[in-house]
C-alpha positions in Angstrom: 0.0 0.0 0.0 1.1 3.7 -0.7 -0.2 5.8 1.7 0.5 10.2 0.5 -0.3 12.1 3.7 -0.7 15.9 2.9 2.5 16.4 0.4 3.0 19.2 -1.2 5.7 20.4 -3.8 6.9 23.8 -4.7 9.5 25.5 -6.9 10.2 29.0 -5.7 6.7 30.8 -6.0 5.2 27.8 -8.4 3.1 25.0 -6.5 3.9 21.6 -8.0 2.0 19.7 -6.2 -0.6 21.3 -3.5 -0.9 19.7 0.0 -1.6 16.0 -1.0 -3.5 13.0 0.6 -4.2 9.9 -1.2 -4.5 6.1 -0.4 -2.7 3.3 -3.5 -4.4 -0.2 -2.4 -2.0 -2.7 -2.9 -2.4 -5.0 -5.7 -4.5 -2.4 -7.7 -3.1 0.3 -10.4 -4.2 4.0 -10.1 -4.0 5.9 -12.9 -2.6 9.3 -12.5 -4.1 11.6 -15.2 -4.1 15.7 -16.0 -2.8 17.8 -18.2 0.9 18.8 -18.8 2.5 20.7 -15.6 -0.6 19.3 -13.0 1.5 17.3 -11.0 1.5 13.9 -11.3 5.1 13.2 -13.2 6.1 15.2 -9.7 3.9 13.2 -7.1 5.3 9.9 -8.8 9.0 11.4 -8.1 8.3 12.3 -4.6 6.9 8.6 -4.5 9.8 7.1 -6.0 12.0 9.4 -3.8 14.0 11.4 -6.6 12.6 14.5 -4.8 11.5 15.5 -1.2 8.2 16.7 -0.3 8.1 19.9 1.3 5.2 19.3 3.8 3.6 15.3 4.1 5.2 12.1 3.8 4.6 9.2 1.4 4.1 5.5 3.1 5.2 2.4 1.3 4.0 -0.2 3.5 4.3 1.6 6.3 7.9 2.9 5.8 8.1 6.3 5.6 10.0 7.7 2.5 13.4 9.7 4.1 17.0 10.1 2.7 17.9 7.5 5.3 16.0 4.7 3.9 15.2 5.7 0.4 17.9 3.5 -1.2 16.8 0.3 0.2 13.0 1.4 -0.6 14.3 2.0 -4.1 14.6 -1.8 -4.4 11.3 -2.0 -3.5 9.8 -0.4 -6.7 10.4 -0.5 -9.9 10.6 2.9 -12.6 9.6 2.9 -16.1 10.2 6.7 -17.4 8.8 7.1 -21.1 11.9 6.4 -23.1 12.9 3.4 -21.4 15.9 5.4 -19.6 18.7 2.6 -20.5 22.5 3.1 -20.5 23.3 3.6 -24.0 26.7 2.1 -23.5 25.6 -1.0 -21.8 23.9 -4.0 -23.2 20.3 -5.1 -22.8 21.1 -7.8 -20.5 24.2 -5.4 -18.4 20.9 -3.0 -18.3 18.6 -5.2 -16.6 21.0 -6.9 -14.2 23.3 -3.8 -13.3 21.8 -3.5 -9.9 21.5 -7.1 -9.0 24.9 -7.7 -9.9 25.5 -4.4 -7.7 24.2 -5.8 -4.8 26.2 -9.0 -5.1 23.0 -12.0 -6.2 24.1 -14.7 -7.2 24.9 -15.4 -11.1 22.9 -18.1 -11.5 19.8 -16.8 -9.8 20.7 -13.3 -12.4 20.5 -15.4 -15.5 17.4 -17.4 -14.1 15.5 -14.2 -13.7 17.0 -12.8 -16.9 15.4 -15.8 -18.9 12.3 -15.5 -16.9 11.8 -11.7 -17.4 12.3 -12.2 -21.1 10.0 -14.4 -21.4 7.1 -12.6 -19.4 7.5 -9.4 -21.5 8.0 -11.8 -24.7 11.4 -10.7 -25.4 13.5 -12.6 -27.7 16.6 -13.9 -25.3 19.0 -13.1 -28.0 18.4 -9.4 -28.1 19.3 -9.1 -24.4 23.4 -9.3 -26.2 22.1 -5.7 -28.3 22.8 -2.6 -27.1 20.0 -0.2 -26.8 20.6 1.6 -30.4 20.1 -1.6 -32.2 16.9 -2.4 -30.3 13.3 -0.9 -31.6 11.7 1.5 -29.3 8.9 -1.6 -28.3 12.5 -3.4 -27.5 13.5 -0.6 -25.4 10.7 -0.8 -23.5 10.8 -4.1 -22.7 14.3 -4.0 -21.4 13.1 -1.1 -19.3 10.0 -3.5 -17.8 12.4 -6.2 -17.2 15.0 -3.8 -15.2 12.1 -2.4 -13.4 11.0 -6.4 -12.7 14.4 -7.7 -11.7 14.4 -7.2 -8.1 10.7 -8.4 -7.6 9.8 -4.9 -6.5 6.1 -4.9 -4.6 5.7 -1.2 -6.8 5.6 -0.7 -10.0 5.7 3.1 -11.1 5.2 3.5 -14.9 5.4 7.5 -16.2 4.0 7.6 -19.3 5.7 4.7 -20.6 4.2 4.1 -24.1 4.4 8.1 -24.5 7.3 7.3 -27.3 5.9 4.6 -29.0 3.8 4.4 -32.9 0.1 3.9 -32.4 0.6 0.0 -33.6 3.4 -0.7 -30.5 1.8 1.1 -28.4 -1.6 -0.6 -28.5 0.9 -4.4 -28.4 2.7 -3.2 -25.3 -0.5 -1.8 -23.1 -2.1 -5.4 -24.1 1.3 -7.0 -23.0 1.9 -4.8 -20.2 -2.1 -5.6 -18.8 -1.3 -8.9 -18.6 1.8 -8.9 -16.5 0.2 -6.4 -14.4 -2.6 -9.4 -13.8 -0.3 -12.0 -13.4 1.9 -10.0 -11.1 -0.6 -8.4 -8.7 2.0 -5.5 -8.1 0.7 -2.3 -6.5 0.9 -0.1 -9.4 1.4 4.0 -10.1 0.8 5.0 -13.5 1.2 8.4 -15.1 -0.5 9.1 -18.3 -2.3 11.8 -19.9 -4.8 9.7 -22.5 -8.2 8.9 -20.8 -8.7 5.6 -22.9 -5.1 4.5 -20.9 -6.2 5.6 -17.9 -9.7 3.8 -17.8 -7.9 0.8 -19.3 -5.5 -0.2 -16.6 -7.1 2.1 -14.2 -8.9 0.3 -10.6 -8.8 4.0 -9.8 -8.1 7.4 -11.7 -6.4 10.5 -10.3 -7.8 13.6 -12.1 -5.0 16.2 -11.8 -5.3 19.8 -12.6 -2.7 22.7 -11.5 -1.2 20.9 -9.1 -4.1 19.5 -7.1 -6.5 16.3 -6.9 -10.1 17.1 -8.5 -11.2 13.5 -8.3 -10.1 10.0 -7.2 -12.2 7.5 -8.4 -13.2 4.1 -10.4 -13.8 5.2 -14.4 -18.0 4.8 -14.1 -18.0 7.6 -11.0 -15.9 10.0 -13.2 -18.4 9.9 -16.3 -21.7 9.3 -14.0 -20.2 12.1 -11.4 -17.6 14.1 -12.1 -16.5 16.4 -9.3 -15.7 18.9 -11.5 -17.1 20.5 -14.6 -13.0 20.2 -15.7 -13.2 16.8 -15.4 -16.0 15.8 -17.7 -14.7 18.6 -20.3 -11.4 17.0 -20.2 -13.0 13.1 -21.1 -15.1 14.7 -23.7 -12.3 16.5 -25.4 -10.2 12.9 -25.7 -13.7 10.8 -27.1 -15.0 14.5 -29.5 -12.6 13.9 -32.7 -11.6 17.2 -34.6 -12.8 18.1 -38.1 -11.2 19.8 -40.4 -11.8 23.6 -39.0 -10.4 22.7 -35.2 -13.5 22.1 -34.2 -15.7 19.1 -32.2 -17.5 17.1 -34.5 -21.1 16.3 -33.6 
């Protein structure tokens, strides 16, 4: 479970993230979703502890995020940024094993999970010898699942990770990704600013706007009751396609 108890984020005079409070289940995936510059690429930072809250703490399981523990949390969870975030000058197996190795697992058990994590994100094993330029971006992004995977984190945090993807890969990975999510039961943290994502891994959906929380709820409560006139302007703009002048098609 992630527990966010009244954290906030600022940058000088801009707010980041207004005072905060939100419950993550575990074994569910909520769905962060808003605009660019609402806040949730920083509230999944503060989770993941690359930046401090100003007032609040984040829970993972109880354990309060601090600079004194963040490093073993870290193993904890796993981070999929948007472009997959590999070492260019490392291979796709050196990527995925690099903190393993670090923290002195056995080889065996490393090559085990290697063959396993290939497998679950239906990886060829004979790509993990390529170095990220020689893989596609889909490639890429399975590398970056199966570094995220190789500790057997209990979180998964994913921010905006089909963002760089063509249409056709992107639609092959969320299918993918779905099912490792089922299979896995992690507690997962998505960012993403496309509704039809959002309400297709989403148990819950985060409705971000300027820094603060309009709504957290299942996908039928934020079409049958939005909290905020925002918030069913902001699903109707993503289902209304354009026509040819800019504006919404009947």
């Amino acid at each position: 479970m992630i527990l966010i108890e009244n954290v906030s984020k600022r940058y000088g005079a801009h707010t980041a993230l207004a005072p905060t409070s939100l419950t993550m289940a575990a074994g569910t995936t909520t769905v962060l979703i808003g605009p660019s510059g609402c806040g949730k690429s920083t509230l999944l930072r503060l989770i993941v502890g690359l930046i401090a809250p100003d007032t609040g703490a984040v829970l993972i399981d109880g354990a309060e995020v601090t600079p004194a523990n963040i490093l073993e949390l870290r193993h904890r969870m796993g981070y999929v940024i948007q472009d997959g975030g590999l070492f260019p000058h490392l291979s796709a197996e050196r990527n995925v094993s690099l903190l393993a190795n670090y923290l002195g697992r056995p080889r065996a058990d490393i090559h085990d999970r290697l063959l396993d994590l290939a497998k679950l994100v239906q990886l060829p094993a004979e790509l993990l010898r390529r170095f990220p330029s020689e893989l596609s971006g889909g490639q890429r992004q399975r590398v970056s699942l199966m570094r995220a995977l190789m500790l057997d984190p209990v979180v998964l945090l994913l921010d905006e990770p089909f963002g760089a993807l063509d249409p056709i890969t992107r639609r092959e990975l969320q299918r993918e990704l779905k099912g490792i999510i089922g299979r896995l039961g992690k507690t997962v943290v998505m960012v993403t600013h496309d509704m039809a994502e959002a309400s297709y891994f989403g148990d819950t959906i985060v409705v971000m706007r300027d820094g603060k929380v309009l709504q957290n709820a299942a996908l039928g409560e934020l079409l049958s009751r939005p909290a905020d006139p925002y918030i069913a302007e902001f699903i109707q703009a993503q289902r209304s396609p354009l026509d040819s002048e800019g504006t919404a098609a009947a």
